[in-house]
C-alpha positions, -999 to 999 in steps of 0.1 A, spaced: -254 -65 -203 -250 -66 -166 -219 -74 -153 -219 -108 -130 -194 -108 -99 -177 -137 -80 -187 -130 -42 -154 -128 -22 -132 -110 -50 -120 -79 -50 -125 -71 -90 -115 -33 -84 -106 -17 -45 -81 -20 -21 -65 -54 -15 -45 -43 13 -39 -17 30 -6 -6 55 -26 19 79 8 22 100 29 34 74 6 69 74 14 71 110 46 63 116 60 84 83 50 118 71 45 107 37 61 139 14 48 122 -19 31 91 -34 38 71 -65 14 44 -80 32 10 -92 28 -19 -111 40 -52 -97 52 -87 -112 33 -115 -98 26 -146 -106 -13 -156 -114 -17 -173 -82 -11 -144 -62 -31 -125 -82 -61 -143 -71 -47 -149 -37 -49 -105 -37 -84 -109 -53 -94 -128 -18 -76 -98 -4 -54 -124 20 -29 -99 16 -4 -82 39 24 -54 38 21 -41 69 61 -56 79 70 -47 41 93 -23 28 105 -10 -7 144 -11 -17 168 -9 -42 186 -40 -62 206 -36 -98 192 3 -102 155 -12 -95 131 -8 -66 117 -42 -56 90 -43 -27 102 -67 3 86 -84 32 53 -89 19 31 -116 24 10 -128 1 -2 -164 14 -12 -192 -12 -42 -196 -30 -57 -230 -18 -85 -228 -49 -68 -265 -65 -38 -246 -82 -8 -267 -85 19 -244 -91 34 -230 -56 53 -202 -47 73 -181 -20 47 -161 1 77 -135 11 95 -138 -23 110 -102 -33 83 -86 -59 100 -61 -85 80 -31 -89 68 -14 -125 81 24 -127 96 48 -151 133 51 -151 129 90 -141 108 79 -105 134 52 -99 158 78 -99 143 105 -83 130 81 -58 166 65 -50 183 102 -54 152 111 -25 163 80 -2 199 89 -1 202 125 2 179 128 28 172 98 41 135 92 34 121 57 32 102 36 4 72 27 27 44 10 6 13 19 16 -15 3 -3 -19 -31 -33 -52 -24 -51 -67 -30 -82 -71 -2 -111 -105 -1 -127 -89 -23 -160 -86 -49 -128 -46 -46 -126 -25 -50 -95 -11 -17 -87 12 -4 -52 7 32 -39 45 38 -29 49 67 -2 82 90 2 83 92 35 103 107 70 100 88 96 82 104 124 95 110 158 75 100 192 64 137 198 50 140 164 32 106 169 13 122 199 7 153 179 -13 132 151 -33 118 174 -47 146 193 -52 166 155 -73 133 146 -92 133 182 -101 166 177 -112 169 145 -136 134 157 -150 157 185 -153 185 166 -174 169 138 -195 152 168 -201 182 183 -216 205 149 -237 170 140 -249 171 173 -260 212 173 -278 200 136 -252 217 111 -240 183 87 -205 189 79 
């Protein structure tokens, strides 16, 4: 049986995405994170409305909630309202909590979330990056490794060898 999809939802994809947080931190390793939400912002992410750009992760009571983020209100005739900034706990194993907290203070790395997106069972997930933050100098550096490798695939399309 073929399955039928609303047009506008995201039923399985990235929701949204923090395209910054790559850049500005040198992301040492990723985790992937459930998250408590409440149904209307689960179908507020489905329109893919969505933003963590400003957000952050940190820690409250021994458990990492994600802060900052917006998730705006889903105007499809539901009554119940909520906070569009309200803290949102994130889902993890008590080992990851503690290595990631034991990570953040020893050596100062940051909780910088990095992308919400749906799992193929259609559940909210948040890919959590350990990451340094990156000086100016390394900034430029990135950039001229990204121009480079953009001219040089250019270049071997344009002489007919598909890389």
């Amino acid at each position: 049986m073929a399955e039928k999809k609303k047009s506008g939802l995201i039923s399985h994809g990235i929701a949204s995405q923090n395209r910054k947080g790559r850049f500005n931190y040198s992301i040492l390793e990723t985790v992937e994170a459930g998250i408590v939400l409440k149904g209307p912002e689960v179908k507020s992410l489905r329109m893919g409305r969505a933003t963590i750009n400003e957000a952050y992760a940190g820690e409250r009571n021994g458990e990492i909630w994600l802060l900052n983020s917006y998730i705006p209100e889903y105007q499809g005739g539901v009554l119940s309202r909520f906070d569009t900034r309200a803290p949102r706990k994130l889902l993890l194993h008590k080992k990851q909590v503690d290595h990631l907290l034991g990570a953040v203070s020893r050596s100062g790395a940051s909780l910088v979330p990095l992308d919400i997106h749906f799992n193929k069972r259609g559940v909210a997930k948040l890919t959590l990056g350990l990451g340094q933050g990156r000086k100016k100098e390394d900034k430029r550096h990135a950039i001229a490794e990204r121009d480079w490798q953009r001219d040089k695939a250019r270049l071997l399309r344009s002489k007919g060898k598909d890389y």
